[in-house]
C-alpha positions as CSV (number, residue, x, y, z in Angstrom):
1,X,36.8,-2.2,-32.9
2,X,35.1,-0.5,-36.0
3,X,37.3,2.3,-37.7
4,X,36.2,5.4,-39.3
5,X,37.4,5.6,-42.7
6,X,36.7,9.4,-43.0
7,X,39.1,10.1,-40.4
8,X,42.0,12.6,-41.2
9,X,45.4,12.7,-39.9
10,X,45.3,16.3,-39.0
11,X,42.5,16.1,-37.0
12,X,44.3,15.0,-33.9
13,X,41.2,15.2,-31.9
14,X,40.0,12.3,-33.4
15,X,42.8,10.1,-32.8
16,X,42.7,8.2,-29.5
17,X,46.4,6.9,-28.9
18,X,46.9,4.0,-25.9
19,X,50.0,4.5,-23.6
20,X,51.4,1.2,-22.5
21,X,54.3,1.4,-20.4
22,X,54.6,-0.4,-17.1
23,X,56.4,2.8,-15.5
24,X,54.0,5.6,-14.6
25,X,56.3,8.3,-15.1
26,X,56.9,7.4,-18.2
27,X,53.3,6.7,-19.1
28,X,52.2,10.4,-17.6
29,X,55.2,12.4,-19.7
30,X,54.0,10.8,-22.4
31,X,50.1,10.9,-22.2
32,X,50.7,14.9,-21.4
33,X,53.4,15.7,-24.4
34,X,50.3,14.0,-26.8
35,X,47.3,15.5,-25.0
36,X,49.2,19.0,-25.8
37,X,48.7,18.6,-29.3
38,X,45.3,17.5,-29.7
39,X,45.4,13.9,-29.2
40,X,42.6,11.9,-27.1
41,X,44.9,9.8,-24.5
42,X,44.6,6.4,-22.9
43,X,46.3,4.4,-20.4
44,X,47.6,0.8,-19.5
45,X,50.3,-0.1,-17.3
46,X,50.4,-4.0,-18.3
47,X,49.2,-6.5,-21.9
48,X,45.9,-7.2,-20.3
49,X,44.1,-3.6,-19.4
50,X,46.3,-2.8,-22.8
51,X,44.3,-5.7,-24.5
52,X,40.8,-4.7,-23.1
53,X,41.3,-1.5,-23.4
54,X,41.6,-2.0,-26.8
55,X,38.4,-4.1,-27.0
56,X,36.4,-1.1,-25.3
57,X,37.7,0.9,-27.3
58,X,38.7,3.0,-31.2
59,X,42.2,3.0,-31.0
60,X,44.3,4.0,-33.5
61,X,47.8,4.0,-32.4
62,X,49.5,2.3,-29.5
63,X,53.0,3.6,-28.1
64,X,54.3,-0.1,-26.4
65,X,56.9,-0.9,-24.3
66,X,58.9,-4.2,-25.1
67,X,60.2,-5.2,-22.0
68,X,57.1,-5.5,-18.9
69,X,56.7,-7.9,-16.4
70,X,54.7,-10.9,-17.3
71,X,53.4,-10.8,-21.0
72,X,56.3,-9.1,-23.3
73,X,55.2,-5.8,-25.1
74,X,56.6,-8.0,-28.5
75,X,53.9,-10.6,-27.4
76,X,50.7,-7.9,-27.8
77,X,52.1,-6.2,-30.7
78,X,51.4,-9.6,-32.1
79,X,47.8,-9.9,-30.9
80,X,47.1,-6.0,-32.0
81,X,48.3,-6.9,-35.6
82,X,46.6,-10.3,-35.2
83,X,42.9,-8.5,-34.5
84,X,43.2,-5.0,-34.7
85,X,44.4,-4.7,-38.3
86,X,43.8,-0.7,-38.5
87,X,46.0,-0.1,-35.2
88,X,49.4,1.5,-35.9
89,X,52.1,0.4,-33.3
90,X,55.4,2.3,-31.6
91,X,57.5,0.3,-29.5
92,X,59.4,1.6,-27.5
93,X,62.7,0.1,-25.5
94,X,65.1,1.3,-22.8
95,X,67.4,-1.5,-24.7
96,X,69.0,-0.4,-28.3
97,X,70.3,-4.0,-29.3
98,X,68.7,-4.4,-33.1
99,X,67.7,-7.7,-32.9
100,X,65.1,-6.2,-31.0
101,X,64.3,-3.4,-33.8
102,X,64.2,-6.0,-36.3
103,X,62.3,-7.9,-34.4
104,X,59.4,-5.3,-34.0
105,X,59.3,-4.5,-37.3
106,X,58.7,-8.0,-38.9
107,X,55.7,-8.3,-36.4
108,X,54.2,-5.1,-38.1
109,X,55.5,-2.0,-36.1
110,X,55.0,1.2,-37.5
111,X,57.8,3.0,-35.8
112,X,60.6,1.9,-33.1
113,X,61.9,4.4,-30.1
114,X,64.9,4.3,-27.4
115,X,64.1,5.8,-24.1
116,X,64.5,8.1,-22.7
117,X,62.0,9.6,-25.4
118,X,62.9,12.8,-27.2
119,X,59.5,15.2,-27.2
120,X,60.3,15.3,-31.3
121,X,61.1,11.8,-32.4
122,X,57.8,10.6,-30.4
123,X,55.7,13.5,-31.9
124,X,57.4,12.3,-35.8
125,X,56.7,8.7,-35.2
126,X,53.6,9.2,-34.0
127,X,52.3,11.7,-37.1
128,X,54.0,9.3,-39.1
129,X,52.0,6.0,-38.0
130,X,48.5,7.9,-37.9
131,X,49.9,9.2,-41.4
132,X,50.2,5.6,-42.7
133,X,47.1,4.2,-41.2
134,X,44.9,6.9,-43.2
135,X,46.8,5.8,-46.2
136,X,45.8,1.8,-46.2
137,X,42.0,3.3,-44.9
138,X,42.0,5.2,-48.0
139,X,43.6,2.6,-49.9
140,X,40.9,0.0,-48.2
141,X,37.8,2.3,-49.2
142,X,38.9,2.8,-52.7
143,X,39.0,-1.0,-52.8
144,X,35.6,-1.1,-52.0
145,X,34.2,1.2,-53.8
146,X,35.9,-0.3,-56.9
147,X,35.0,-3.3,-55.7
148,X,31.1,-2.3,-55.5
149,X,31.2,-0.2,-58.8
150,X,32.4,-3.6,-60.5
151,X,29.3,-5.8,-58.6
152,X,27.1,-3.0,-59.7
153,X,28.0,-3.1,-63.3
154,X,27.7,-7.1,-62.8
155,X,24.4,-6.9,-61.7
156,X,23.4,-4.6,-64.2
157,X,25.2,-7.2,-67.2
158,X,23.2,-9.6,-65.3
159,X,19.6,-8.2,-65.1
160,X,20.1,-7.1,-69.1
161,X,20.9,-11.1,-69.6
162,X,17.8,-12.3,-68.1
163,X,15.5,-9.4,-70.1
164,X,16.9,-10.7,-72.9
165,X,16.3,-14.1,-72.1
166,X,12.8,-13.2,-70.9
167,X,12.1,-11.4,-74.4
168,X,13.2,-14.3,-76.2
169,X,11.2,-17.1,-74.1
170,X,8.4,-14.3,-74.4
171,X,8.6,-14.3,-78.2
172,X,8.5,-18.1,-78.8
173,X,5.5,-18.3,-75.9
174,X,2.8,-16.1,-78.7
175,X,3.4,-18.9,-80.7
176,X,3.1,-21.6,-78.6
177,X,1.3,-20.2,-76.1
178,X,3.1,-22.3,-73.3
179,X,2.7,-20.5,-70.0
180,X,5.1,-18.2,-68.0
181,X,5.0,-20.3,-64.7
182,X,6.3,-23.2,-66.4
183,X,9.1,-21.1,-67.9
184,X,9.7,-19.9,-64.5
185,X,9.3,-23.3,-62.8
186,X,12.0,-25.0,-65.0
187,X,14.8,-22.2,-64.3
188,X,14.4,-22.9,-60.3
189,X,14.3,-26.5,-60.6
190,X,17.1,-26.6,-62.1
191,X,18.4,-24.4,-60.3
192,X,17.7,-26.3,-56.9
193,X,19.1,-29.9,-58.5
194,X,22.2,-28.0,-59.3
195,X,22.6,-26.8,-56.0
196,X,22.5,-30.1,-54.8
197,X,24.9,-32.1,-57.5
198,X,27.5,-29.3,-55.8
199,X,27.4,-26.9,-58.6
200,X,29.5,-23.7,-58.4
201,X,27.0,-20.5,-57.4
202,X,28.0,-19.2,-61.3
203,X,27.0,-22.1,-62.7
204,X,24.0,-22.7,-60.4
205,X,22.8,-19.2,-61.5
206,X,23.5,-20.0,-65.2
207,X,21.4,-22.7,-65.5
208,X,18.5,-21.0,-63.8
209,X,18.3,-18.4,-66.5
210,X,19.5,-21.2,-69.7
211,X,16.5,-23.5,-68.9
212,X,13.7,-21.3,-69.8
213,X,15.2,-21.5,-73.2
214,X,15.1,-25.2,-73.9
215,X,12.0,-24.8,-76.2
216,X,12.8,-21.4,-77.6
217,X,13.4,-23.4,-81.3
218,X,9.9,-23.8,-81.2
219,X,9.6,-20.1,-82.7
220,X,10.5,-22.1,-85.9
221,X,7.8,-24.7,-86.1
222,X,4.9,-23.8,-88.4
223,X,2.2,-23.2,-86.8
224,X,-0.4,-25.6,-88.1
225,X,1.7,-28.2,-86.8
226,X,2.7,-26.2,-83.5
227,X,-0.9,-25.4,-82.9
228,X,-2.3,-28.4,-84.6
229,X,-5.2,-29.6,-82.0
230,X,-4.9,-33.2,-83.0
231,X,-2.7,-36.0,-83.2
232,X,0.6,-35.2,-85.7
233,X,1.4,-37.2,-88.7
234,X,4.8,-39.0,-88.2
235,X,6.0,-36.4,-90.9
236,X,5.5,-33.6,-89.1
237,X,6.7,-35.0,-85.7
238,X,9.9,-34.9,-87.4
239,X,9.1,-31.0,-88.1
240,X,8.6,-30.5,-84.6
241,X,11.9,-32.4,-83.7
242,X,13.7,-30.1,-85.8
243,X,12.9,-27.5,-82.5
244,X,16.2,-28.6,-81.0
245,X,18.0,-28.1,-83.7
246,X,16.6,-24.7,-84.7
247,X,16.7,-23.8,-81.1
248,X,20.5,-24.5,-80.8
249,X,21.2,-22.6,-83.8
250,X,19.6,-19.2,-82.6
251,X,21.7,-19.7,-79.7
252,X,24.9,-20.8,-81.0
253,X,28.0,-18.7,-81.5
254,X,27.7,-16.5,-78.1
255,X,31.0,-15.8,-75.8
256,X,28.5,-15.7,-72.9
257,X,28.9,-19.1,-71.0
258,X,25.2,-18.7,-69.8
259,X,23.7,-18.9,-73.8
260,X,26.4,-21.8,-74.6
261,X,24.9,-23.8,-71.6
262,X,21.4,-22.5,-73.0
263,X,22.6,-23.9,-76.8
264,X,23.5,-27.2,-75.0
265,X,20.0,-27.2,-73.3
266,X,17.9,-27.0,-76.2
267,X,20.0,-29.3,-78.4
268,X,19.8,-32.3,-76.2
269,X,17.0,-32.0,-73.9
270,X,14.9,-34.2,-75.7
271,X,17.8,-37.3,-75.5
272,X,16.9,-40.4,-73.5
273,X,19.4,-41.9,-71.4
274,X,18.9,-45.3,-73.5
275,X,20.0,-43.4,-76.7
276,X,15.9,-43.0,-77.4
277,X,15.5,-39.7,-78.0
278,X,16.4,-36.7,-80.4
279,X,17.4,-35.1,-82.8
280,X,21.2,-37.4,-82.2
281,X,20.0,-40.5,-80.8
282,X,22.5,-39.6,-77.6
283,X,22.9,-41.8,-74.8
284,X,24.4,-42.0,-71.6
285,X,27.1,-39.1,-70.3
286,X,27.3,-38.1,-74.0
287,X,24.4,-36.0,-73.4
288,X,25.2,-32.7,-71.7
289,X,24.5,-33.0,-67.5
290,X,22.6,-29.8,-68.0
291,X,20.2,-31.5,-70.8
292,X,19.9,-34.8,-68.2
293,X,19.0,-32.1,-65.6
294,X,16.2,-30.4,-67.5
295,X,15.1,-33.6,-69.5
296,X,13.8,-34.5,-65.9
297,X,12.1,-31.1,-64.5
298,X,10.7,-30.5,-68.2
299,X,8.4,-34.0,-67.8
300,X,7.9,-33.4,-64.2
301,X,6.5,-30.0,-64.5
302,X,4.6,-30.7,-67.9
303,X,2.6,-33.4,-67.0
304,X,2.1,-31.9,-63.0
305,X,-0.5,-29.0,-64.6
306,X,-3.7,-29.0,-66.3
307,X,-3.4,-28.2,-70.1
308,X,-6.1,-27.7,-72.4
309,X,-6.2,-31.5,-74.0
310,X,-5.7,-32.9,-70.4
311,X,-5.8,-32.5,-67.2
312,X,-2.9,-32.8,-65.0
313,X,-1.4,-36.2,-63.3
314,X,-1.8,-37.1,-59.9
315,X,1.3,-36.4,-58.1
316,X,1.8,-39.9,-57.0
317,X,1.5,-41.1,-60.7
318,X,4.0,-38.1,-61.9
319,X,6.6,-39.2,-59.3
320,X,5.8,-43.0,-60.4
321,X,6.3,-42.4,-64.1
322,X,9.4,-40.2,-63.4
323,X,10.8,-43.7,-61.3
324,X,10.2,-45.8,-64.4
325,X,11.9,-43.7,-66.7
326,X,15.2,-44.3,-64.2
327,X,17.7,-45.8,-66.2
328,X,15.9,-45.4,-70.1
329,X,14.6,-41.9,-70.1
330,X,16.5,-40.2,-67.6
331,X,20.0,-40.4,-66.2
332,X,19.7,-42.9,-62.8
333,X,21.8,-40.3,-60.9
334,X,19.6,-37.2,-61.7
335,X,16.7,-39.0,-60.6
336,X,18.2,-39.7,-57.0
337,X,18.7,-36.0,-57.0
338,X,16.1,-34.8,-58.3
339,X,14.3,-37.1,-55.0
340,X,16.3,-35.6,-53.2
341,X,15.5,-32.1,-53.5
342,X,11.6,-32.7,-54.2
343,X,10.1,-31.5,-50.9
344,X,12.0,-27.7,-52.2
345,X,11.0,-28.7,-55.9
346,X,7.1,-28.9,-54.8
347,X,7.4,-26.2,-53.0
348,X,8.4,-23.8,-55.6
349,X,5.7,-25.2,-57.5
350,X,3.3,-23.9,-55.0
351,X,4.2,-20.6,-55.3
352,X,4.7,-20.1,-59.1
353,X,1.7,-21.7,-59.9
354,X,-0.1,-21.3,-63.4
355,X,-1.8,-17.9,-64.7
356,X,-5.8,-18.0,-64.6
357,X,-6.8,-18.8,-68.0
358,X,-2.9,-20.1,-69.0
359,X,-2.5,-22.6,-71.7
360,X,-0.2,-24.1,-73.1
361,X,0.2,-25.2,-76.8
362,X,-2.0,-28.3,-78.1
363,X,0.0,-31.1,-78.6
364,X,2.3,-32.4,-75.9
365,X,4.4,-35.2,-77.8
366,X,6.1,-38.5,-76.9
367,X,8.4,-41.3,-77.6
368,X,6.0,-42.6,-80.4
369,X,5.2,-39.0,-81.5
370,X,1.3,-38.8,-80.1
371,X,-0.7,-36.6,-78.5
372,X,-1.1,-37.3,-74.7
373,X,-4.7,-38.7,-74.3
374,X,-6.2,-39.1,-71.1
375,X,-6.3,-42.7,-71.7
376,X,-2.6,-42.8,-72.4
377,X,-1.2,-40.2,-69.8
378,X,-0.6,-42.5,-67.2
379,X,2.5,-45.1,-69.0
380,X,3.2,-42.1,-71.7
381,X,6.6,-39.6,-70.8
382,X,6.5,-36.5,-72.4
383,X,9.9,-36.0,-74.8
């Protein structure tokens, strides 16, 4: 039952109008006074042809009769305004009591007729219900078009968000050199555990494009210790700490909910469950959910790929060092999701995979502020 939104009340030849009357005389005078002005005619003498005629068929207006043997005309006007939403309706009753009027209307009549029906009063009704079902079609389409300008404009908002967010992960990337995959590979992990924790789709989205940020304080690190090829001195692992902190700042003070959840990201990504980490010694549900989230796709993805100063863990002993940390390093219930949703997790790590010749920057740190050796990589957690 598709409608044409384009169509115009004055082109009659256009309309198809259903005669219902149980009374061929009636149904004949009628079908002939509307075929002489224009109008494309059908015919039913009972509810059920009148019900799949209306299934086979564009209909937009029905003349009714109320009273027919077996289903009532009041029954299908119910079922037409039920299902057929842009079909006008005109009952029409040799009986003038108004309950019956009243009736009709409440179940969404357009127009109401005694018979014997005048040649006038039908033609008036019937303009006047085509009349009214343009208006709502109109009304409907400029709706949707407002409605499509608006998702448009979103999208657009949207797409400027995540270029800025690209620019800015871009920017802090020439100085650390970490790769784009990574960046990439973060957003959709998180992205996948938040679909499964039940996350609304705004939210789901948001922290999709906030993760790539969690390291964008690193822009503020000097680079002899960001690039520093060797083991840091406890005084500069404090330096390099300070990344949350400076990364929360260049993100704080936005109205856009996306950049607060980035702000909460890179200030508390780096705290431990146990109340371990940095830069406030956090612990529990005091740290952020979306933190806990990206604490645990961070490690996972870091220590999955090769990096210049080591090469990348064994999937087994990832998955195995990610299990121990249940409980100290990570928040119990994120692990169980993040289990959960690993099959998808690996698979988006097969096809974002890293750059030829990518690299990331020289010194991946942990809890005791060290360089990841190859003989300590399998007991260490990246922090």
């Amino acid at each position: 039952m598709s409608r044409d939104l384009g169509h115009s009340v004055h082109d009659t030849a256009s309309s198809t109008i259903l005669v219902v009357d149980d009374e061929a005389t009636v149904r004949d005078l009628i079908t002939r006074w509307l075929t002489s002005e224009g109008y494309r005619c059908l015919q039913a003498s009972d509810v059920p042809s009148a019900w799949k005629c209306l299934c086979e068929n564009d209909v937009h207006l029905v003349t009714l009769d109320i009273n027919m043997p077996g289903i009532s005309g009041m029954d299908l006007l119910f079922n037409i305004k039920s299902m057929c939403l842009d079909t006008e309706v005109i009952m029409l009753t040799a009986r003038g009591e108004t309950a019956f009027a009243i009736e009709a209307f409440t179940r969404g009549a357009s127009g109401y007729l005694l018979k014997p029906v005048e040649y006038d009063s039908l033609l008036f009704q019937v303009h006047k219900g085509l009349e009214h079902r343009q208006l709502i079609l109109e009304r409907r389409q400029y709706t949707q078009q407002l409605e499509d300008k608006v998702q448009e404009q979103t999208l657009a908002i949207r797409r400027a968000h995540e270029e800025t967010i690209h620019r800015l992960v871009n920017a802090s990337m020439y100085r650390d050199e970490e790769t784009g995959s990574h960046i990439k590979r973060v957003g959709l992990y998180c992205e996948q555990m938040a679909k499964v924790l039940g996350w609304s789709p705004d939210d789901v989205e948001m922290i999709r494009m906030a993760a790539p940020m969690h390291d964008v304080g690193k822009i503020g690190i000097p680079d002899a210790i960001l690039q520093k090829p060797g083991r840091l001195s406890d005084a500069e692992f404090e330096v390099m700490k300070t990344h949350t902190t400076i990364g929360a700042r260049m993100l704080a003070g936005s109205d856009s909910p996306m950049l607060q959840m980035a702000e909460e990201i890179a200030l508390s990504h780096h705290e431990r469950w146990d109340g371990g980490g940095y830069p406030h010694g956090a612990s529990g549900l005091s740290i952020p959910e979306v933190a806990r989230i990206v604490a645990i796709v961070d490690v996972y993805d870091a220590i999955s790929h090769d990096r210049v100063y080591r090469p990348a863990l064994p999937e087994k002993e990832v998955l195995r060092i990610i299990k121990q940390g249940r409980g100290s390093h990570f928040d119990p219930d994120v692990v169980d999701i993040f289990f959960s949703t690993l099959p998808t997790i690996q698979d988006l790590g097969r096809q974002y995979p890293d750059e030829r010749g990518a690299r990331c920057g020289n010194v991946e740190l942990f809890p005791s502020g060290i360089e990841m050796s190859p003989a300590a990589w399998p007991t260490a957690l990246p922090v």
